[in-house]
N, C-alpha and C positions, 0 to 999 in steps of 0.2 A: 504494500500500500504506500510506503513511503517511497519508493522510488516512482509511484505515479503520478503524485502530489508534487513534488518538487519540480518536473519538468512543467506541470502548468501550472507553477507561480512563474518560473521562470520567462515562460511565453506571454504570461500577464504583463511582468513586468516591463520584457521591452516592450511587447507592442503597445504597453499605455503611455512607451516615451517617455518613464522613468530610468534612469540612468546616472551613474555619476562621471563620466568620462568628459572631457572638456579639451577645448583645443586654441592656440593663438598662434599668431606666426611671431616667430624671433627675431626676422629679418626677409624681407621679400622686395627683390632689387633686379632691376636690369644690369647694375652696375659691379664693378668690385670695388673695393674699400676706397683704393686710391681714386675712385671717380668715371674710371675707363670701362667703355659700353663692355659689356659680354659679346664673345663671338657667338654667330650662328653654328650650329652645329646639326651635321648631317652622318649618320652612323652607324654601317650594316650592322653590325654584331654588337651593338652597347653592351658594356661593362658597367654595374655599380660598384666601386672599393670601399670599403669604408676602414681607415685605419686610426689607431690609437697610437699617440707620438707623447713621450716623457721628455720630458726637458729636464737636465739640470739645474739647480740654481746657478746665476753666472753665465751658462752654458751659452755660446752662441753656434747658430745652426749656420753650416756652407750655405754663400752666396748659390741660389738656386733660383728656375721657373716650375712652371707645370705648366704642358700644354693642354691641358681639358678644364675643363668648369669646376671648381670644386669648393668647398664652403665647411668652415668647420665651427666647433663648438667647445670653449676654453672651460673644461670642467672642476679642475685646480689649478689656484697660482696665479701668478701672473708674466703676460708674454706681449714682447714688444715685437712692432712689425716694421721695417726700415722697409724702404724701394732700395734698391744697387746704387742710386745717387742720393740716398737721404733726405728728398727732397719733400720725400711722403712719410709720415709717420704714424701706426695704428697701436694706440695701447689698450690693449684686453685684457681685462681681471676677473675672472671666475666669479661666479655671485652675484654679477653685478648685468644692468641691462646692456653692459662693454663685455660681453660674454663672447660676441660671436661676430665672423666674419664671412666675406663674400672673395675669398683669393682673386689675384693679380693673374691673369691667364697670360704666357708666353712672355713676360715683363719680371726680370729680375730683381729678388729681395732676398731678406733673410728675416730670421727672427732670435733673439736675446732676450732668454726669460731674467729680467732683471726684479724678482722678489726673492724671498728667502725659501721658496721651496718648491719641490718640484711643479712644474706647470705639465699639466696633460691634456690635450686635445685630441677629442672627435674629429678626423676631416673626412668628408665624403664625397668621393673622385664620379664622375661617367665620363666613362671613354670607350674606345674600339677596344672589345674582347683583346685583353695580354696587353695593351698598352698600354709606353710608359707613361705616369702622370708627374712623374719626377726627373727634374735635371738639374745637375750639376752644372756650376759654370768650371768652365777648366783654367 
């Protein structure tokens, strides 16, 4: 008997559109942080990557691009965001509504977690199936 009660509370419940899930957007942009439109993109085989990046305190990351679209989410710490000329500067602090960013596509930067402890972010790539979303400047 109890397992046949419980599915129709359950079907009460959503279909009377009780619910506690909720939803806002974080950030929704045409642009990336530094201001510059997003490319279009066109892509047989799309890839989603989503990876988790530690920073050290102190730590600075290789001057680096990404050629795909990719946007991330600073979940500890804090992490600074240079352009390759300095020219641009993004500071993201965990916590805070400065949480999250819209990546520099094919435009060199790097980033310098300059707080006292680890900083870690979500970023999440789409690109052509196995493509890189990471480069090096050499």
């Amino acid at each position: 008997m109890k397992k046949m009660i419980t599915p129709c509370i359950t079907s009460l419940i959503i279909s009377s559109g009780v619910y506690a899930a909720s939803s806002k957007d974080l950030v929704k942009s045409t642009q990336s942080w530094n201001g510059t439109e997003l490319p279009s993109i066109n892509l047989q085989h799309p890839q989603v990557t989503i990876k988790e990046i530690t920073i050290a305190p102190g730590e600075r990351l290789p001057v680096h691009l990404h050629p795909v679209i990719n946007a991330g989410i600073l979940l500890e710490g804090k992490l600074r965001v240079y352009s390759e000329d300095r020219q641009k500067v993004l500071q993201l602090e965990a916590g805070t509504e400065h949480n999250n960013l819209i990546e520099m596509v094919n435009q060199y930067h790097y980033g310098v977690n300059n707080g006292s402890q680890p900083a870690k972010i979500v970023v999440f790539y789409i690109s052509e199936k196995d493509g890189t979303v990471t480069k090096l400047k050499h």
